[in-house]
LOMARVO-653319 format. One record per residue (C-alpha): residue number from 1; residue in one letter; x, y, z negated. Coordinates in nm, 3 decimals, decimal comma. Each point is the difference from the previous one (the first is absolute). Layout:
BEGIN
+-----+------+---------+---------+---------+
! seq ! type !      xx !      yy !      zz !
+-----+------+---------+---------+---------+
! NUM !    A !       X !       Y !       Z !
...
+-----+------+---------+---------+---------+
This chain:
BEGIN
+-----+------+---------+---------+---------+
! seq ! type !      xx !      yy !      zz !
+-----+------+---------+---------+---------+
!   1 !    X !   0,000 !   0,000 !   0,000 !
!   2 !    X !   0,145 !   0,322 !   0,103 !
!   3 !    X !   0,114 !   0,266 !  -0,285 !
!   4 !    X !  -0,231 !   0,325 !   0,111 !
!   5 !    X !   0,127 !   0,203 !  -0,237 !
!   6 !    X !   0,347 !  -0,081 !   0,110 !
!   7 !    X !  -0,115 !   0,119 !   0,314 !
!   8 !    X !  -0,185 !   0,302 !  -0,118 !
!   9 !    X !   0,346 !   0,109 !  -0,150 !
!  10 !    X !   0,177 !  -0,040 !   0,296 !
!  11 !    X !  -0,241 !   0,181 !   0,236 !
!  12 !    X !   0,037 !   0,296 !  -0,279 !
!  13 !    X !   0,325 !  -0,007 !   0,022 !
!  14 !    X !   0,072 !  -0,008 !   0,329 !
!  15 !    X !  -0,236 !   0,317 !   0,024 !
!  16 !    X !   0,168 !   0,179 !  -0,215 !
!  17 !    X !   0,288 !  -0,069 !   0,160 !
!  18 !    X !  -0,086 !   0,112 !   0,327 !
!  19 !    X !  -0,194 !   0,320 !  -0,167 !
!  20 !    X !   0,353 !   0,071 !  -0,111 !
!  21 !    X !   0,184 !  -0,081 !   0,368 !
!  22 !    X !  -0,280 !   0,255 !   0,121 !
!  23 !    X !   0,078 !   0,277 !  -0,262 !
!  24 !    X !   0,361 !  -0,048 !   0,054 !
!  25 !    X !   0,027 !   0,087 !   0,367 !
!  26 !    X !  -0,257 !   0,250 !  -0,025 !
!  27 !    X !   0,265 !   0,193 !  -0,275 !
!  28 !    X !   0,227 !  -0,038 !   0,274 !
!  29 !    X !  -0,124 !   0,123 !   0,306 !
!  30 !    X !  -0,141 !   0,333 !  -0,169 !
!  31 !    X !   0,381 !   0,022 !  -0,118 !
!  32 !    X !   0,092 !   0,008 !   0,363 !
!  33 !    X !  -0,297 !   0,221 !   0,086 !
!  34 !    X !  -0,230 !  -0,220 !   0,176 !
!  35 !    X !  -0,294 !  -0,009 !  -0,261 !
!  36 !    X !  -0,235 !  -0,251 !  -0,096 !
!  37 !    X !   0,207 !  -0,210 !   0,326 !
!  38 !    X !   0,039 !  -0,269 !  -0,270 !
!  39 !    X !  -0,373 !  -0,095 !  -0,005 !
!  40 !    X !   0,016 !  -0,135 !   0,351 !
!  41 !    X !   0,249 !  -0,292 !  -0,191 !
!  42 !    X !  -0,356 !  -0,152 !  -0,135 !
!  43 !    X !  -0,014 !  -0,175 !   0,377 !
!  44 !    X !   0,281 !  -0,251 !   0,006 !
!  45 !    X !   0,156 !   0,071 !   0,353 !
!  46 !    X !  -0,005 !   0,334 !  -0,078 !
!  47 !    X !   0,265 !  -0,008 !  -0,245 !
!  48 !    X !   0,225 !  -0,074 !   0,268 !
!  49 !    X !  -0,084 !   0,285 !   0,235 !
!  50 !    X !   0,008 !   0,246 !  -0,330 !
!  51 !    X !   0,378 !  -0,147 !  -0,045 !
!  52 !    X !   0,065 !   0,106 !   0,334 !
!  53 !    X !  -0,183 !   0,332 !  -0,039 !
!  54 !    X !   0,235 !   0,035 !  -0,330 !
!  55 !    X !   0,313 !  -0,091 !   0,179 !
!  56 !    X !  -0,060 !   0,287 !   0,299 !
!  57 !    X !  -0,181 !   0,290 !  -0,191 !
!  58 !    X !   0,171 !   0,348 !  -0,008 !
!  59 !    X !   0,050 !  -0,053 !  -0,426 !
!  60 !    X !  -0,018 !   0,353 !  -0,213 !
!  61 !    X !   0,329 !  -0,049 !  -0,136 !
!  62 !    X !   0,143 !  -0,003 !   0,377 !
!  63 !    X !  -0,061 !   0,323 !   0,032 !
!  64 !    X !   0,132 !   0,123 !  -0,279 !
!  65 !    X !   0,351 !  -0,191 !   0,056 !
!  66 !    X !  -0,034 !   0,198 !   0,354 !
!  67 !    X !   0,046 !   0,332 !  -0,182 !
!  68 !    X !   0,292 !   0,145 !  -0,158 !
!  69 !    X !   0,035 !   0,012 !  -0,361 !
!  70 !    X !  -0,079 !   0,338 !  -0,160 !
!  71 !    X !  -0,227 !   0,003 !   0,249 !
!  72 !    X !  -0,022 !   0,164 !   0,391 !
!  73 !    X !   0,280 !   0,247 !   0,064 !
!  74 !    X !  -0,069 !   0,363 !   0,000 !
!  75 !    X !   0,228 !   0,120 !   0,254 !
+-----+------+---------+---------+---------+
């Protein structure tokens, strides 16, 4: 006879789990200022084109390696 509540505690787990994956990358892409981007990860293939999206995005912090510290020259 199969343990249900064995399963039951599984299933939860694995939710939570998952709820966390989601909450993770969503952090993530609103660091590299794309938004809620993150939320598309709930569809399964989709975390795989959001990887890609991740590795070619213009990131925030590109830009500001791009310019000069102290900031833009005066002159």
């Amino acid at each position: 006879m199969p343990n249900l509540a064995f399963d039951v505690l599984i299933a939860l787990l694995s939710i939570c789990l998952y709820v966390l994956w989601v909450f993770c990358l969503v952090r993530i892409f609103k660091k590299a200022g794309l938004g809620y981007w993150g939320l598309c990860s709930i569809v399964p293939i989709m975390a795989l084109v959001l990887l890609m999206v991740l590795a070619f995005a213009e990131w925030p912090i590109a830009e500001k390696a791009k310019q000069p510290i102290g900031g833009p020259n005066p002159l």
